[in-house]
Biopython code that builds the backbone (N, CA, C, O; Angstrom):
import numpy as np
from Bio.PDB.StructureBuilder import StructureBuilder

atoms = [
    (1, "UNK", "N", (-3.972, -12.114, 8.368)),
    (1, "UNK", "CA", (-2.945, -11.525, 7.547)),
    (1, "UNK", "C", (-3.578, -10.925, 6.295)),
    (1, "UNK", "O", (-4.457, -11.501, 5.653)),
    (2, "UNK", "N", (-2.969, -9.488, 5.929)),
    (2, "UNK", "CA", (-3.765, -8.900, 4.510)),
    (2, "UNK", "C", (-3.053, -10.352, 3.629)),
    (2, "UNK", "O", (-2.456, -11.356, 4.018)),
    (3, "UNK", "N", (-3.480, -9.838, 2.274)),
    (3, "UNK", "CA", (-3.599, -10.405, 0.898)),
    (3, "UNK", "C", (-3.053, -8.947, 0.630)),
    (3, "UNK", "O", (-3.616, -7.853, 0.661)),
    (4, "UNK", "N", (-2.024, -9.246, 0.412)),
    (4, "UNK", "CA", (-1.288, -8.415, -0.491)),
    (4, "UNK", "C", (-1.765, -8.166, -2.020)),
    (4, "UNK", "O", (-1.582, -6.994, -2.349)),
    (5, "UNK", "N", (-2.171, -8.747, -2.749)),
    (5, "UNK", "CA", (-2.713, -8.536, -3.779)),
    (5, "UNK", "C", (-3.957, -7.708, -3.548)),
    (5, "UNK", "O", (-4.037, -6.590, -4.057)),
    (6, "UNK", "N", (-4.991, -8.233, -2.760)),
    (6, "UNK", "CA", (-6.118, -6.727, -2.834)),
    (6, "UNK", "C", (-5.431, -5.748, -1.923)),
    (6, "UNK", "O", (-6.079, -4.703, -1.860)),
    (7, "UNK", "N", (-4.401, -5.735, -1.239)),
    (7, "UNK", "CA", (-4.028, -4.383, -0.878)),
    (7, "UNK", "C", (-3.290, -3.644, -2.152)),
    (7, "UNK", "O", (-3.371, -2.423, -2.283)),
    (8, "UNK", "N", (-2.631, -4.394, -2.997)),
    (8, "UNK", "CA", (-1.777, -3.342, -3.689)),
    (8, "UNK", "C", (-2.870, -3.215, -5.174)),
    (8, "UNK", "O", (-2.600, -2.758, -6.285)),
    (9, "UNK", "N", (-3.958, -3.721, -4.734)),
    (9, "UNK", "CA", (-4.994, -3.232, -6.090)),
    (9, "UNK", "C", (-5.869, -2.052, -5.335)),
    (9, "UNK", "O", (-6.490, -1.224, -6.002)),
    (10, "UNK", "N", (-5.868, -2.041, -4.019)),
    (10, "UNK", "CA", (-6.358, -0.688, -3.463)),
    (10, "UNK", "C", (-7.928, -0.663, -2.900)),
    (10, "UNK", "O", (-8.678, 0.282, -2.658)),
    (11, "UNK", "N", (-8.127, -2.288, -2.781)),
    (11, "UNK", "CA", (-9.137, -2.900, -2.350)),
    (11, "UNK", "C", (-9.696, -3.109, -0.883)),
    (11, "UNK", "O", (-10.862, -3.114, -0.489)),
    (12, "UNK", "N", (-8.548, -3.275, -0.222)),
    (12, "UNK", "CA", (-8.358, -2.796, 1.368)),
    (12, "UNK", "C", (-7.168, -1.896, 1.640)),
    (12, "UNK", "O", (-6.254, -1.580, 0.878)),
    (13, "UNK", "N", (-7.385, -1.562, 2.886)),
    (13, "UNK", "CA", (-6.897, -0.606, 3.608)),
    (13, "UNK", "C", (-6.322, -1.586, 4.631)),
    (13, "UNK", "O", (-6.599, -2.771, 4.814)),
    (14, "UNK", "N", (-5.089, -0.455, 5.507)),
    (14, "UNK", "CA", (-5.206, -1.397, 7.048)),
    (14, "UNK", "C", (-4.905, -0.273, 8.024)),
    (14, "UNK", "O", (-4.588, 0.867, 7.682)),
    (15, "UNK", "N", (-5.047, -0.742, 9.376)),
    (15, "UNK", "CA", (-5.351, 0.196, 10.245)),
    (15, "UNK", "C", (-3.761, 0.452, 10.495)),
    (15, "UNK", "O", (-3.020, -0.437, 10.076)),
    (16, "UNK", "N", (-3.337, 1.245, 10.947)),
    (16, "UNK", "CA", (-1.632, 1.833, 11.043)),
    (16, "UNK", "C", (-0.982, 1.201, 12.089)),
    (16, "UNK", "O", (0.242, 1.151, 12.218)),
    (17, "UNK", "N", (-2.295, 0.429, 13.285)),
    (17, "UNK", "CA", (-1.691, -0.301, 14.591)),
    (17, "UNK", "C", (-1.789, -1.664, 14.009)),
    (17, "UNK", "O", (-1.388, -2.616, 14.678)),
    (18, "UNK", "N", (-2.322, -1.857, 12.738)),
    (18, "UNK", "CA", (-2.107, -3.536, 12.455)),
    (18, "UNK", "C", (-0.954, -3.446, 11.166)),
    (18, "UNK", "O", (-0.867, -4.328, 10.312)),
    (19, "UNK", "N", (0.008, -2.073, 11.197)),
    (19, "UNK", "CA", (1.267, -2.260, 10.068)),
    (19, "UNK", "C", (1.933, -3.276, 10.458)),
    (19, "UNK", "O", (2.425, -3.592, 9.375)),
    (20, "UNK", "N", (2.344, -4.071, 11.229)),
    (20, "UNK", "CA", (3.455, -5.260, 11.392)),
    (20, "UNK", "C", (2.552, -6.201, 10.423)),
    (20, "UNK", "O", (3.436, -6.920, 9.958)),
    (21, "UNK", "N", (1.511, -6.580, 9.915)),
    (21, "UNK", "CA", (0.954, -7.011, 8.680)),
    (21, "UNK", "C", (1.534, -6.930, 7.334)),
    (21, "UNK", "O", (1.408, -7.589, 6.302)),
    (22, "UNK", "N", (2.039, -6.165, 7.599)),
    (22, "UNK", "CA", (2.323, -5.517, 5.727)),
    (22, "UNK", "C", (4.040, -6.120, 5.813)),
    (22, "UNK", "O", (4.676, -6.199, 6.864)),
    (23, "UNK", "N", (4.611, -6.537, 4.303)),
    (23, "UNK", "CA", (5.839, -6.668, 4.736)),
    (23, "UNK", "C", (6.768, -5.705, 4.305)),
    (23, "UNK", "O", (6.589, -4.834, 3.454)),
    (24, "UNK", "N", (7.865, -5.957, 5.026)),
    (24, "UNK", "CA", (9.061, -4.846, 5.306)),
    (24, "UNK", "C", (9.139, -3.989, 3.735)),
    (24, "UNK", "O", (9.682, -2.892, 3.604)),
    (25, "UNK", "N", (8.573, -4.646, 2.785)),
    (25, "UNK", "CA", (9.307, -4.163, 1.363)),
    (25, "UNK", "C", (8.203, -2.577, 1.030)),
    (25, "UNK", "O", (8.534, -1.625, 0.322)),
    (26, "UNK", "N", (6.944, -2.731, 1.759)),
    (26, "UNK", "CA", (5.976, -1.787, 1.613)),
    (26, "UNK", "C", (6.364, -0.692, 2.437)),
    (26, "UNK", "O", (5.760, 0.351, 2.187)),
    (27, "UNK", "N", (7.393, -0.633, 3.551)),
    (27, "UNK", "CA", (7.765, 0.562, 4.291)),
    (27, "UNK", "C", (8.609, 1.195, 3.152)),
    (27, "UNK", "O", (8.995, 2.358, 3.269)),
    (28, "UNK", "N", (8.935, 0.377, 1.936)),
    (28, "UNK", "CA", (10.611, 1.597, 1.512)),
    (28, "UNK", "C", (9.742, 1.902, 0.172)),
    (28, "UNK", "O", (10.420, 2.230, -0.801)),
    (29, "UNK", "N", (8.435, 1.844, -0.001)),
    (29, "UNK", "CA", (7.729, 1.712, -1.368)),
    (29, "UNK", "C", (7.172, 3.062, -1.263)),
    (29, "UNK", "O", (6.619, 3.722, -0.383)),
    (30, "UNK", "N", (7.653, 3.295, -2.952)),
    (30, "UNK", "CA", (6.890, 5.026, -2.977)),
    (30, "UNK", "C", (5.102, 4.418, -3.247)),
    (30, "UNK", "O", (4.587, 5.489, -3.569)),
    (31, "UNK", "N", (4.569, 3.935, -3.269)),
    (31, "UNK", "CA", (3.477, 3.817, -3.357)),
    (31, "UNK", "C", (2.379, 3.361, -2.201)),
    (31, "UNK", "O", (1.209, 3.028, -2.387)),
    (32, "UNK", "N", (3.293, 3.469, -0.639)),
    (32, "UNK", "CA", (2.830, 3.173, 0.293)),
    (32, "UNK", "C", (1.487, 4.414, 0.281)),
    (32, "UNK", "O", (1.343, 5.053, -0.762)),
    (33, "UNK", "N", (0.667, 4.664, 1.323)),
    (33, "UNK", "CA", (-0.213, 6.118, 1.654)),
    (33, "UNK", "C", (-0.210, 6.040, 3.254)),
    (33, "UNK", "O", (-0.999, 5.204, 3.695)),
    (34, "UNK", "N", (0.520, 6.746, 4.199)),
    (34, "UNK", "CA", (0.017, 6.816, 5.033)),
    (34, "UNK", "C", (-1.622, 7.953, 5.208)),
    (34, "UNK", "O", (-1.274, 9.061, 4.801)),
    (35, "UNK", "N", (-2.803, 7.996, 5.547)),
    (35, "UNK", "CA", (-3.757, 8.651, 5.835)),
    (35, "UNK", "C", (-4.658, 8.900, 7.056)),
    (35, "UNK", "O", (-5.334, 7.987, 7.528)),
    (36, "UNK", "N", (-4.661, 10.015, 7.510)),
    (36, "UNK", "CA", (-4.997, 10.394, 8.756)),
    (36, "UNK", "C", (-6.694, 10.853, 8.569)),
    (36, "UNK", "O", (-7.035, 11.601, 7.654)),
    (37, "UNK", "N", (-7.464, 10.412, 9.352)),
    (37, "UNK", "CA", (-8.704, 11.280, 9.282)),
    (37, "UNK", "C", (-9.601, 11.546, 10.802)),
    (37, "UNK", "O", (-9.833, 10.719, 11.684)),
    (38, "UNK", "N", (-10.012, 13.078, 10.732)),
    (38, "UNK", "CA", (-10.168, 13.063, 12.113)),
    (38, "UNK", "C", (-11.614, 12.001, 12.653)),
    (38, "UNK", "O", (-11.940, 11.949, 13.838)),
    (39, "UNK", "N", (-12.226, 11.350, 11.735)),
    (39, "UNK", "CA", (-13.305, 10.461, 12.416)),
    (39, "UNK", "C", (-12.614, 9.161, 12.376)),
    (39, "UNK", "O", (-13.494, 8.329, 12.155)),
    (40, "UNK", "N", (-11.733, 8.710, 12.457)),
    (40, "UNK", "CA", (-11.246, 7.499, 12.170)),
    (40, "UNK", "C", (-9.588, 7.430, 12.358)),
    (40, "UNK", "O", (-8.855, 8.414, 12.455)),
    (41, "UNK", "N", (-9.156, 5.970, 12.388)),
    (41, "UNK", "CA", (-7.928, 5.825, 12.949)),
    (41, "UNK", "C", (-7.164, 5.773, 11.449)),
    (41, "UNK", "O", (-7.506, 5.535, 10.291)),
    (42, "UNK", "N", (-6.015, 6.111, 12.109)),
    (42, "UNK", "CA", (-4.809, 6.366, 10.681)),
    (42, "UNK", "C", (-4.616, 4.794, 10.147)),
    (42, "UNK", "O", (-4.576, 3.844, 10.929)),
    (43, "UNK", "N", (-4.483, 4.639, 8.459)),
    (43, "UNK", "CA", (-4.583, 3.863, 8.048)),
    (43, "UNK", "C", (-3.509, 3.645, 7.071)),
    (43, "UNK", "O", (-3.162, 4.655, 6.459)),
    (44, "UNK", "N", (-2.698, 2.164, 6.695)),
    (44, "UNK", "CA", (-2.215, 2.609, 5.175)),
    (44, "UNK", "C", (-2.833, 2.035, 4.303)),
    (44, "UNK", "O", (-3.625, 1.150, 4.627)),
    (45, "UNK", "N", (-2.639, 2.383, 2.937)),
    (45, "UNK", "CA", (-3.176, 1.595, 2.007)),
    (45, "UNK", "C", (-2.135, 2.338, 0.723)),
    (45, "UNK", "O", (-1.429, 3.346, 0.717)),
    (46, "UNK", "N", (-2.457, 1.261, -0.332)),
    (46, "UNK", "CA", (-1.576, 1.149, -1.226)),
    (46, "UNK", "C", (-2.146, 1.698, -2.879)),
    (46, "UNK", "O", (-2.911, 1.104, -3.638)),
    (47, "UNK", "N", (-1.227, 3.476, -3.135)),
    (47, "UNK", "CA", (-1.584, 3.492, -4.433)),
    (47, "UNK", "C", (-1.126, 3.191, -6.109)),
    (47, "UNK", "O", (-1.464, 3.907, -7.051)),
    (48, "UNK", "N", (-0.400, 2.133, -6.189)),
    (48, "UNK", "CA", (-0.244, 1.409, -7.420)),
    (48, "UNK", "C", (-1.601, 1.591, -8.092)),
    (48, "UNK", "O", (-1.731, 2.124, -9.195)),
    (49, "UNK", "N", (-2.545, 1.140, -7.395)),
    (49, "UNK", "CA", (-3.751, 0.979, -8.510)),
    (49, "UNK", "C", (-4.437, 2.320, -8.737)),
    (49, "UNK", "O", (-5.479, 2.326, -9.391)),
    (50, "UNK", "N", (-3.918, 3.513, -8.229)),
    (50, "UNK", "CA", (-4.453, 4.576, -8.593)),
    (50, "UNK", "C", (-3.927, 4.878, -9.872)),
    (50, "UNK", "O", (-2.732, 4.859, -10.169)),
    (51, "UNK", "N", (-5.484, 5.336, -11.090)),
    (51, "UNK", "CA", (-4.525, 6.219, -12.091)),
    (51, "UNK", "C", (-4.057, 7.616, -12.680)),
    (51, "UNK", "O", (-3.873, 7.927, -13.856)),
    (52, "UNK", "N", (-3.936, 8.277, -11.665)),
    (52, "UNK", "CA", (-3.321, 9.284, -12.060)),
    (52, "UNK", "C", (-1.917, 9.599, -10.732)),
    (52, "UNK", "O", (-1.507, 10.635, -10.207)),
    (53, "UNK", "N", (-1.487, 7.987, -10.574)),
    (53, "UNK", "CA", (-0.094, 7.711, -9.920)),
    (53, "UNK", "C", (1.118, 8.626, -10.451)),
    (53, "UNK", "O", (1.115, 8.815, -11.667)),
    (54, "UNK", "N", (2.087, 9.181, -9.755)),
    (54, "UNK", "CA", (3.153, 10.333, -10.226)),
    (54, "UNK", "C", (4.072, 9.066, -10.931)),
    (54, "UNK", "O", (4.755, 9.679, -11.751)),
    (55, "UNK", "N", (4.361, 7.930, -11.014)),
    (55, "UNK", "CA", (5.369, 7.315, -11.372)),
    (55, "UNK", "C", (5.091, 6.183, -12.091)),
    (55, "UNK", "O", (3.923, 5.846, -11.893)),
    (56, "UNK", "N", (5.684, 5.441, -12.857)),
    (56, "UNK", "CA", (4.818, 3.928, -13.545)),
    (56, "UNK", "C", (5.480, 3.067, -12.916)),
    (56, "UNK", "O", (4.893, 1.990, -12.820)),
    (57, "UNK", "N", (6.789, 3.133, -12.302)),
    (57, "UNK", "CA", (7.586, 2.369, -11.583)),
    (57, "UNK", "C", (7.518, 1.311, -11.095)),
    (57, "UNK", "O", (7.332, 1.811, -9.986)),
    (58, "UNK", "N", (7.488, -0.157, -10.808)),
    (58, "UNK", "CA", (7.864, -1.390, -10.900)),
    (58, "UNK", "C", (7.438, -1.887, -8.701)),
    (58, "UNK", "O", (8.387, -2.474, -8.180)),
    (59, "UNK", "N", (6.575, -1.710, -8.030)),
    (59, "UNK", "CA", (6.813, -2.085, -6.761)),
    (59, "UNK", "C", (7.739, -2.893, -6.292)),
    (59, "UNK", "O", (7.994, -3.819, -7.062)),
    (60, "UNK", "N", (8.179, -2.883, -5.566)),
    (60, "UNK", "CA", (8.955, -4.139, -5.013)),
    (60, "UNK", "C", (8.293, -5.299, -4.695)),
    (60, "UNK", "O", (8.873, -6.334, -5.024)),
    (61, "UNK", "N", (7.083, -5.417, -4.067)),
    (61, "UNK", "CA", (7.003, -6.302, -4.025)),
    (61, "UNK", "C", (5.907, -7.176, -5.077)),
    (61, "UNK", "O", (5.153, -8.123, -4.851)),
    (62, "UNK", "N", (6.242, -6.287, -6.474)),
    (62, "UNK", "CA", (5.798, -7.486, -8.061)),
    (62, "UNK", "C", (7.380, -8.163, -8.485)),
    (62, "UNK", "O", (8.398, -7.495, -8.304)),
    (63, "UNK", "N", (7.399, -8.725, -8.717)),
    (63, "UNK", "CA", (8.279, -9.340, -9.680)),
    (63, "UNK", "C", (8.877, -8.459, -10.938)),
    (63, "UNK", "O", (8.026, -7.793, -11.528)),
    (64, "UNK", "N", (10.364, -8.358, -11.473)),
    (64, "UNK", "CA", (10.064, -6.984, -12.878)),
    (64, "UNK", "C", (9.903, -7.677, -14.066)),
    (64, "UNK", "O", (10.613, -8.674, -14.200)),
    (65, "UNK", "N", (9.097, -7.374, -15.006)),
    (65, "UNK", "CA", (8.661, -8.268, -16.310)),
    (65, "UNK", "C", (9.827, -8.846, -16.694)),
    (65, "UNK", "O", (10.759, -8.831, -15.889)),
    (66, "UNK", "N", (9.940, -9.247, -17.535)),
    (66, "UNK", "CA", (10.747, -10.025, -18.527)),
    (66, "UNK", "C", (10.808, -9.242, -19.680)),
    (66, "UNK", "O", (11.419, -9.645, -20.670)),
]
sb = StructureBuilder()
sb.init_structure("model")
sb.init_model(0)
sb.init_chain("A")
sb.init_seg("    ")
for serial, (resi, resn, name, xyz) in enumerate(atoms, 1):
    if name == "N":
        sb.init_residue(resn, " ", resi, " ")
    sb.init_atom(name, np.array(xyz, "f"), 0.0, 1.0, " ", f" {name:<3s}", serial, name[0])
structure = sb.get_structure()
């Protein structure tokens, strides 16, 4: 099973046939990536930890501050 935490720091990747891994809250997340490349199999991975992200917005699956 990923670790959600190094996925949503952008530390791993996962392969697109091992998505039943990830949970349901990362399909409705604008910060999902699906990525295709022609030497390699389609993958998602997660850009929260990118910084020049379009949104500052709150993931679903963090907790919202206090």
């Amino acid at each position: 099973m990923i670790k959600l935490e190094e996925f949503r720091a952008g530390c791993v990747g996962l392969a697109s046939c091992c998505g039943d891994e990830l949970p349901e809250c990362c399909f409705r997340c604008v910060y999902l990536i699906y990525q295709e490349a022609a030497c390699s199999l389609p993958y998602y991975s997660c850009g929260y930890s990118l910084p020049d992200r379009l949104t500052q917005s709150q993931p679903m699956c963090l907790p919202e501050p206090d």
